[in-house]
NUVEXKOL-795929 format. One record per atom (N, C-alpha, C, CB): residue number from 1; atom name; x, y, z. Coordinates in steps of 0.02 Angstrom, whole numbers, plus 50000, padded with zeros to 5 digits. Glycine has a CB too. Example, Ala and Ser with C-alpha at 12.3 -4.5 7.8 and 13.67 -1.06 7.14 Angstrom:
(1; "N"; (50660; 49716; 50390))
(1; "CA"; (50615; 49775; 50390))
(1; "C"; (50660; 49835; 50390))
(1; "CB"; (50565; 49776; 50452))
(2; "N"; (50642; 49888; 50354))
(2; "CA"; (50684; 49947; 50357))
(2; "C"; (50645; 50002; 50394))
(2; "CB"; (50704; 49970; 50286))
***
This chain:
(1; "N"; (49385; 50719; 50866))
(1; "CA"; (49410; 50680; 50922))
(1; "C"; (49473; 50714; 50950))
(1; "CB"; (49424; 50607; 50902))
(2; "N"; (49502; 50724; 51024))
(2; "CA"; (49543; 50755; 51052))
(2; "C"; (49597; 50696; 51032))
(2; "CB"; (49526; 50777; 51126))
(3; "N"; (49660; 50721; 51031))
(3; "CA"; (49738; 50689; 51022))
(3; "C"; (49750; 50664; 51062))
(3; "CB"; (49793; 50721; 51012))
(4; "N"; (49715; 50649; 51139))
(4; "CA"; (49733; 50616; 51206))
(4; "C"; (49679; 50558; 51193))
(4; "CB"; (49721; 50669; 51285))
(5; "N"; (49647; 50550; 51139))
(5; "CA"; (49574; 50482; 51155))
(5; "C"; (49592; 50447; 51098))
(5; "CB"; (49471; 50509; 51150))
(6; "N"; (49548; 50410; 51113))
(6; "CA"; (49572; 50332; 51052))
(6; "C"; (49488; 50310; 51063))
(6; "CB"; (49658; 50243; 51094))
(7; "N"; (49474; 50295; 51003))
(7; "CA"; (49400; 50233; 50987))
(7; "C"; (49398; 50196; 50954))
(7; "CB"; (49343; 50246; 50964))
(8; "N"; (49380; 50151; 50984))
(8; "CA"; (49352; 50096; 50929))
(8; "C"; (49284; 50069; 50945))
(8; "CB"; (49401; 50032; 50923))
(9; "N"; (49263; 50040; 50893))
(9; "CA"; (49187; 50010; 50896))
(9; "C"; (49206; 49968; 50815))
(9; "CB"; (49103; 50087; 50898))
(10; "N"; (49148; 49895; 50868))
(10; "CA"; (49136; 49837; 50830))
(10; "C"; (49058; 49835; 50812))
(10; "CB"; (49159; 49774; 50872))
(11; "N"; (49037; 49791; 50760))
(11; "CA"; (48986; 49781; 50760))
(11; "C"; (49000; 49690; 50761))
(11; "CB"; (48950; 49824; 50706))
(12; "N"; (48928; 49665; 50811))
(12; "CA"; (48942; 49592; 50815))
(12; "C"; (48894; 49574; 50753))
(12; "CB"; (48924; 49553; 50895))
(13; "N"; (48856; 49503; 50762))
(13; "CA"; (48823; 49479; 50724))
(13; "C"; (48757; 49498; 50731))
(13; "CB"; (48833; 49422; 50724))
(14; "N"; (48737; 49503; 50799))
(14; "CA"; (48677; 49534; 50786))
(14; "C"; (48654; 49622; 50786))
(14; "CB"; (48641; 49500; 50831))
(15; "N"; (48705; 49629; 50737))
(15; "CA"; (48701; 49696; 50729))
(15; "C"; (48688; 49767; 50784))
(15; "CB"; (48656; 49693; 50689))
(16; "N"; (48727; 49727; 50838))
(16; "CA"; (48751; 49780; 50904))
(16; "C"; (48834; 49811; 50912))
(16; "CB"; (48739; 49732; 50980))
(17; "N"; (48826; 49883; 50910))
(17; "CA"; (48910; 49891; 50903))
(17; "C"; (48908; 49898; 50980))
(17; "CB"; (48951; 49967; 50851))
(18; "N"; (48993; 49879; 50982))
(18; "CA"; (49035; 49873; 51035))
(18; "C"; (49080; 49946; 51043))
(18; "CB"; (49081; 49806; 51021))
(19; "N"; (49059; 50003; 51082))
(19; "CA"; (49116; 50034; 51068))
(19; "C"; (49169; 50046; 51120))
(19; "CB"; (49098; 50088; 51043))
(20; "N"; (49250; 50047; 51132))
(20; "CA"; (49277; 50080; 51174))
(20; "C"; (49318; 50138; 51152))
(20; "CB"; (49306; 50040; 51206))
(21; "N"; (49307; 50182; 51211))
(21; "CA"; (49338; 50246; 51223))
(21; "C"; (49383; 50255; 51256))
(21; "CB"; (49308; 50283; 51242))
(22; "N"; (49447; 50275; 51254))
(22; "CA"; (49501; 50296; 51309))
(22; "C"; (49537; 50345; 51297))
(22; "CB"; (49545; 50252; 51325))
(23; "N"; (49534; 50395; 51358))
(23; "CA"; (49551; 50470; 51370))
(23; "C"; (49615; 50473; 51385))
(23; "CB"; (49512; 50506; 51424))
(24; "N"; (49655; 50507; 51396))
(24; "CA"; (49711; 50512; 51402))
(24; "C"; (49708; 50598; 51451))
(24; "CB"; (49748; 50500; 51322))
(25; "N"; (49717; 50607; 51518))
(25; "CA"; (49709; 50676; 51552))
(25; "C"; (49777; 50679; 51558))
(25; "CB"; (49665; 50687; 51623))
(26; "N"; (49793; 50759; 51552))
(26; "CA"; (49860; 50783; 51569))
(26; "C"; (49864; 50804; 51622))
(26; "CB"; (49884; 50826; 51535))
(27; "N"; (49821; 50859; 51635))
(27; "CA"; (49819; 50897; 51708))
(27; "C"; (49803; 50848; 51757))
(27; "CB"; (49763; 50959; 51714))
(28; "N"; (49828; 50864; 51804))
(28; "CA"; (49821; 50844; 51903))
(28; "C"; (49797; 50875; 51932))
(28; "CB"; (49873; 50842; 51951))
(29; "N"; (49755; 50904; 51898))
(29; "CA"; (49683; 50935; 51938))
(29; "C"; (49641; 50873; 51933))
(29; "CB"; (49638; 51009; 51897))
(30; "N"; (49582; 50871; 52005))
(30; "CA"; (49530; 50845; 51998))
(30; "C"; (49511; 50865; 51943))
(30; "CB"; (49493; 50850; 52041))
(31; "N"; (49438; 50840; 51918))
(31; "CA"; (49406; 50874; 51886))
(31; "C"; (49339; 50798; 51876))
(31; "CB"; (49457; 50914; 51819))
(32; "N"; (49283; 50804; 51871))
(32; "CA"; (49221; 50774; 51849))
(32; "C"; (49203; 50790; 51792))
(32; "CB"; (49173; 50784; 51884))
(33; "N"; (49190; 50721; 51764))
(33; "CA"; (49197; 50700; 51679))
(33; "C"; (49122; 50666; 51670))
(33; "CB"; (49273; 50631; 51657))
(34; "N"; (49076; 50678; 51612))
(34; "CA"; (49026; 50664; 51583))
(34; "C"; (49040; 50618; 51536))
(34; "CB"; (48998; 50714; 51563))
(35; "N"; (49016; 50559; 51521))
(35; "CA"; (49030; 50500; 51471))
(35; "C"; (48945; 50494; 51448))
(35; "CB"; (49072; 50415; 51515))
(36; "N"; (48957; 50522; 51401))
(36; "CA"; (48864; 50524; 51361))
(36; "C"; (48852; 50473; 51295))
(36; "CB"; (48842; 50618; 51320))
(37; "N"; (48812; 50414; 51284))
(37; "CA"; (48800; 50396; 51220))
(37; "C"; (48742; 50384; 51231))
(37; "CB"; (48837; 50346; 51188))
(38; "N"; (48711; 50430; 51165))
(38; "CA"; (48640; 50428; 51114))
(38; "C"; (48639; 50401; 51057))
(38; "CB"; (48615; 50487; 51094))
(39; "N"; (48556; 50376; 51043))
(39; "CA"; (48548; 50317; 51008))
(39; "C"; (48511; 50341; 50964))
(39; "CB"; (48523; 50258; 51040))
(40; "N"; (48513; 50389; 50907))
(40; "CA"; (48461; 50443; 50868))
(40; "C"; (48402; 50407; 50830))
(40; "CB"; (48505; 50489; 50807))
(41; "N"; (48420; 50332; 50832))
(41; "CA"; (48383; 50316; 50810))
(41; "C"; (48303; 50289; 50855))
(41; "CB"; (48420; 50283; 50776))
(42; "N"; (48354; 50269; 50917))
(42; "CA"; (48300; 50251; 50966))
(42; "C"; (48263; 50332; 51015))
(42; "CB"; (48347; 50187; 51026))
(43; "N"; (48315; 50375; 50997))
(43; "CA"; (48321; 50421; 51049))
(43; "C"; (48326; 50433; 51133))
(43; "CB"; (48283; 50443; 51034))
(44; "N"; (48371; 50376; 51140))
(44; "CA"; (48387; 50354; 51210))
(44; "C"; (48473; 50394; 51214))
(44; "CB"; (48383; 50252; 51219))
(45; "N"; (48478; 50404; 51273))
(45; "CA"; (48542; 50432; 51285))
(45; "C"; (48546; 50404; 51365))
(45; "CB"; (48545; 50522; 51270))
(46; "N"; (48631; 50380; 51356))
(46; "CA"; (48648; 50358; 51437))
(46; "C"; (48703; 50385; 51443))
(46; "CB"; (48654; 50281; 51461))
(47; "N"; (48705; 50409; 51530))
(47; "CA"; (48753; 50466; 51533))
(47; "C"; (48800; 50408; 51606))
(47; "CB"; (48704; 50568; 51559))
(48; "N"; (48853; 50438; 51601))
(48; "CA"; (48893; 50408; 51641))
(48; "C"; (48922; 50455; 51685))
(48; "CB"; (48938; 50374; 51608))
(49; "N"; (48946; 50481; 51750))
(49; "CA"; (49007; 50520; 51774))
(49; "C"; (49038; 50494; 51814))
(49; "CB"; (48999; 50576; 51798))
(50; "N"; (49118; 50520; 51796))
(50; "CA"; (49166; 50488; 51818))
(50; "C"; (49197; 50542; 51852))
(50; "CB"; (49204; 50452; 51770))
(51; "N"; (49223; 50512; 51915))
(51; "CA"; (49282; 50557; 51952))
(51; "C"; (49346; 50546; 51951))
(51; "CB"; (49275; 50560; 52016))
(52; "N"; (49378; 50615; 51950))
(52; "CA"; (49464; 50602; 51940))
(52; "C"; (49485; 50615; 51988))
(52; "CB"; (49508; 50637; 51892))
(53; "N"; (49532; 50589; 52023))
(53; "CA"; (49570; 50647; 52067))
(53; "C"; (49660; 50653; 52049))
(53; "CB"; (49559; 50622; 52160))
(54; "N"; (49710; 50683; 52083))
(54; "CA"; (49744; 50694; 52071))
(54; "C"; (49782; 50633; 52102))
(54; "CB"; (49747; 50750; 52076))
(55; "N"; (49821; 50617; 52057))
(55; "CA"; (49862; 50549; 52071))
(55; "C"; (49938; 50575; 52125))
(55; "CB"; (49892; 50509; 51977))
(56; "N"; (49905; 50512; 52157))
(56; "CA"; (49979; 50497; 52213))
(56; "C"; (50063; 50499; 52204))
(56; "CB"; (49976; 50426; 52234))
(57; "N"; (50108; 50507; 52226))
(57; "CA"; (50150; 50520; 52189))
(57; "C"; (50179; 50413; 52224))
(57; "CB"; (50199; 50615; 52205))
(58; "N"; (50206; 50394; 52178))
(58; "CA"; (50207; 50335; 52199))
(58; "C"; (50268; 50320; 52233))
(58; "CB"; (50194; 50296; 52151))
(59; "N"; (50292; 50263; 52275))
(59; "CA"; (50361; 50260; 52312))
(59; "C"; (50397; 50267; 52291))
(59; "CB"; (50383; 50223; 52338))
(60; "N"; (50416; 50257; 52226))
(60; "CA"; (50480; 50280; 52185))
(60; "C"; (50500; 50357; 52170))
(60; "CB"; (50473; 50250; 52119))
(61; "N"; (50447; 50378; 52157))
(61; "CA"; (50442; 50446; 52190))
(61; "C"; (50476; 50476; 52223))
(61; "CB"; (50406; 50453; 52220))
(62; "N"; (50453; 50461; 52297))
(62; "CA"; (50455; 50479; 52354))
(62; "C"; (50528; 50476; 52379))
(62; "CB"; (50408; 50443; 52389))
(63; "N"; (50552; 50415; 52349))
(63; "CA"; (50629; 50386; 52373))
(63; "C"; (50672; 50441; 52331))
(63; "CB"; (50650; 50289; 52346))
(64; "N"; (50663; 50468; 52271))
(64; "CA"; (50683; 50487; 52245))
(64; "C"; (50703; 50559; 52263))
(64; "CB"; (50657; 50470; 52208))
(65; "N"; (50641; 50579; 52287))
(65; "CA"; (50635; 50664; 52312))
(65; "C"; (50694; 50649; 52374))
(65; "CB"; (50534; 50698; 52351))
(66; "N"; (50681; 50603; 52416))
(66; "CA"; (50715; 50583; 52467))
(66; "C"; (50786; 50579; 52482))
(66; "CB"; (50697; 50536; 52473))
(67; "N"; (50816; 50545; 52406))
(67; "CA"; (50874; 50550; 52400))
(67; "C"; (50904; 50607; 52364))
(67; "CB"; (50890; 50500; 52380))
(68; "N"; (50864; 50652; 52312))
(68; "CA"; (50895; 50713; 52299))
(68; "C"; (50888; 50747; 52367))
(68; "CB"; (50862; 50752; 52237))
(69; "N"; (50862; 50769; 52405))
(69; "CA"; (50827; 50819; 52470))
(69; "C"; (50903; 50804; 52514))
(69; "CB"; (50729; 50779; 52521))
(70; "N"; (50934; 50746; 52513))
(70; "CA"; (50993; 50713; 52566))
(70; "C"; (51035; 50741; 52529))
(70; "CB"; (51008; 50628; 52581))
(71; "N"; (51040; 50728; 52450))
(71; "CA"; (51112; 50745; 52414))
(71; "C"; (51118; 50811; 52441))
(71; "CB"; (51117; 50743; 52326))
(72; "N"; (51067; 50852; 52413))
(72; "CA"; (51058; 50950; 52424))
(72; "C"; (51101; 50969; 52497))
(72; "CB"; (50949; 50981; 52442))
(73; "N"; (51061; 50937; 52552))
(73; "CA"; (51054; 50949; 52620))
(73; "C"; (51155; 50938; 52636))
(73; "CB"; (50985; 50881; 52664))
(74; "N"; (51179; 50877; 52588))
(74; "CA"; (51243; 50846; 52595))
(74; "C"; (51295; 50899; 52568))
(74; "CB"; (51246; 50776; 52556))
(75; "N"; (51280; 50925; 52499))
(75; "CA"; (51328; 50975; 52447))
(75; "C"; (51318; 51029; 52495))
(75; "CB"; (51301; 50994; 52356))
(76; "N"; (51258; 51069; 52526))
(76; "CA"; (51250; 51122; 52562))
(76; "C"; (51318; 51134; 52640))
(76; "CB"; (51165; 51110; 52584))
(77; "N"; (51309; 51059; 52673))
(77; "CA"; (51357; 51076; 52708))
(77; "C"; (51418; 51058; 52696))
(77; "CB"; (51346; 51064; 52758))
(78; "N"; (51447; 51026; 52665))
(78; "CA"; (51508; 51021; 52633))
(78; "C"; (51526; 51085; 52603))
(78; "CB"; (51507; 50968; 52586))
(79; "N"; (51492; 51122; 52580))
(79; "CA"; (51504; 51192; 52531))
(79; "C"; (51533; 51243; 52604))
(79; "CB"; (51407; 51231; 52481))
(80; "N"; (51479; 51235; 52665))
(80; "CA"; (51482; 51283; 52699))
(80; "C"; (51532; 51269; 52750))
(80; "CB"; (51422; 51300; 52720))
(81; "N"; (51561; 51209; 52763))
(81; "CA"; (51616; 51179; 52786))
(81; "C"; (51672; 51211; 52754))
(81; "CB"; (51615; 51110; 52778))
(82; "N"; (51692; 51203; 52711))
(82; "CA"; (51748; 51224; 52650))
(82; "C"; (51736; 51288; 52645))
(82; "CB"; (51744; 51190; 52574))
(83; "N"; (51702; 51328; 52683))
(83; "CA"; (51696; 51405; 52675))
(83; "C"; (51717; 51439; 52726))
(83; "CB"; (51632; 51428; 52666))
(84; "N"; (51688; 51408; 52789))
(84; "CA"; (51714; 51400; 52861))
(84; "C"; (51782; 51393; 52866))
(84; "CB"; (51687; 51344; 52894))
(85; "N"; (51804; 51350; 52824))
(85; "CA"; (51881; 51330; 52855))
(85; "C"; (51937; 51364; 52802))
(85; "CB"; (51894; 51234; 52857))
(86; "N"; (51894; 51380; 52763))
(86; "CA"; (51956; 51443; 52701))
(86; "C"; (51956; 51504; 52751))
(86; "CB"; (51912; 51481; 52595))
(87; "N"; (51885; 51522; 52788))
(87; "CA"; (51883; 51587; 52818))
(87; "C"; (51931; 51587; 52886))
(87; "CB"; (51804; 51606; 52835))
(88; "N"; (51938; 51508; 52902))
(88; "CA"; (51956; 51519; 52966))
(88; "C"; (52069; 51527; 52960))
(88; "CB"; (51913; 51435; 53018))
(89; "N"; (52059; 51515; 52919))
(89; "CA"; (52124; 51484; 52869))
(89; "C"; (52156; 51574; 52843))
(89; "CB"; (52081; 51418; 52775))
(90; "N"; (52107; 51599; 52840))
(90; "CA"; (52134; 51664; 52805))
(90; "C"; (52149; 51705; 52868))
(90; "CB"; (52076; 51704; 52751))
(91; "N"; (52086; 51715; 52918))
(91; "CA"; (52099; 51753; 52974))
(91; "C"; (52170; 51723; 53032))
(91; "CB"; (52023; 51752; 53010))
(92; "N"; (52194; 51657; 53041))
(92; "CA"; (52260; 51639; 53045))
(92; "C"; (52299; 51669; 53015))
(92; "CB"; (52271; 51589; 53032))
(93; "N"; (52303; 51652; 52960))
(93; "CA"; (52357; 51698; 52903))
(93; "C"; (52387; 51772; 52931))
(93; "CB"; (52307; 51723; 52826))
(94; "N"; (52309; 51806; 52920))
(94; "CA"; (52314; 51882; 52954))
(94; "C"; (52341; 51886; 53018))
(94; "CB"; (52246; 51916; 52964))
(95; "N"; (52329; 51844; 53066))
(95; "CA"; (52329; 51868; 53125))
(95; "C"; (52413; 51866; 53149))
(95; "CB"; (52275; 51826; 53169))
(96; "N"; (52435; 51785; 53117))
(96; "CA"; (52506; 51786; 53092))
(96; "C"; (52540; 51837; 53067))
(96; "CB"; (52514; 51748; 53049))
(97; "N"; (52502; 51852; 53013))
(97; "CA"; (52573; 51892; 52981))
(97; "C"; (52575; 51976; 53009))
(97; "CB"; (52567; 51894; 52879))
(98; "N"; (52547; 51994; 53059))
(98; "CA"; (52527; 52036; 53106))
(98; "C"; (52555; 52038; 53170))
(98; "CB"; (52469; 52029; 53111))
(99; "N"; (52569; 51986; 53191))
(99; "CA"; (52601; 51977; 53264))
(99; "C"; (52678; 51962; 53230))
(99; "CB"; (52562; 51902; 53321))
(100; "N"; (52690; 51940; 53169))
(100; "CA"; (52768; 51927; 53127))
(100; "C"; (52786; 51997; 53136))
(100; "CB"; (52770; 51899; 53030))
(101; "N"; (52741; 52054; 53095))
(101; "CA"; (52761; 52105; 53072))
(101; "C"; (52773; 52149; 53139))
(101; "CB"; (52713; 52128; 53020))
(102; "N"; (52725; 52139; 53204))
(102; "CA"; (52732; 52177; 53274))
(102; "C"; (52798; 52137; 53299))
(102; "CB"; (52657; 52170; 53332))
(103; "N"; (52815; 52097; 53294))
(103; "CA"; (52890; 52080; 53313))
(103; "C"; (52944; 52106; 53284))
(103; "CB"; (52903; 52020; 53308))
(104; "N"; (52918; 52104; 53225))
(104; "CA"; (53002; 52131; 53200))
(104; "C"; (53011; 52196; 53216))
(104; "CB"; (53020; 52130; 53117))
(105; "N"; (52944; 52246; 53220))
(105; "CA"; (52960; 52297; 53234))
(105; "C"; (52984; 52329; 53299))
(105; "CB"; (52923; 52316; 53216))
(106; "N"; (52965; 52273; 53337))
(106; "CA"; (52983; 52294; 53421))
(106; "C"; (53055; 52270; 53429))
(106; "CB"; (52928; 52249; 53487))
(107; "N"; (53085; 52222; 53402))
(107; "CA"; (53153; 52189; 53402))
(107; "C"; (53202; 52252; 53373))
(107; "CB"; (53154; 52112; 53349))
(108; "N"; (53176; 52284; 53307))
(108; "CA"; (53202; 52345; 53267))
(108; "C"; (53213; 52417; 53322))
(108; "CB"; (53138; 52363; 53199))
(109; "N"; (53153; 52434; 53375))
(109; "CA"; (53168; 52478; 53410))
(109; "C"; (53202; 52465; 53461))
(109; "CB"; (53125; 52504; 53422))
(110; "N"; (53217; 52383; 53494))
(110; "CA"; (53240; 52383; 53569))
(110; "C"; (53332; 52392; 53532))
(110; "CB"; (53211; 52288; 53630))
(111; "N"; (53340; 52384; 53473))
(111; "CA"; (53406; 52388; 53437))
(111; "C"; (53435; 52458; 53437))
(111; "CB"; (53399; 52365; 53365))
***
């Protein structure tokens, strides 16, 4: 028996067993499933097929993806804000201490 199934079976009084089966699938692939029981003594066999498909992702889910996707979208421009304004912050600096340094030197020659 696979580690994903579970069985049990009864026998009643008039000597008919009861059995249930339950699968346990990992993968989220479709996939079409055969459910077979034979009777060796009668030599009858009944076959069953079942379809899977790949499960929905449910609203909680969805809200979820939703609100990480906002946080991301949120840290992204805040990051690039604060990058913007260090860059814009530095090229001031420069441009300052450049027009400081062209003054003093023009004040130094009109002397």
């Amino acid at each position: 028996m696979h580690s994903g199934m579970r069985q049990t079976h009864t026998q009643d009084k008039a000597g008919l067993f009861h059995v249930t089966t339950s699968l346990l699938l990992r993968e989220t692939s479709q996939k079409n499933l055969t459910c077979s029981v034979w009777n060796p003594v009668l030599n009858q066999k009944k076959e069953e097929q079942l379809f899977t498909t790949a499960a929905e992702p449910d609203s909680t889910t969805i809200i979820i993806m939703g609100i990480v996707l906002a946080v991301l979208v949120l840290l992204t421009s805040i990051i690039t804000g604060l990058y913007l304004n260090n860059s814009l912050k530095n090229r001031h600096k420069t441009r300052n201490k450049t027009q400081i340094s062209k003054g003093s030197t023009q004040r130094k020659s009109h002397q």
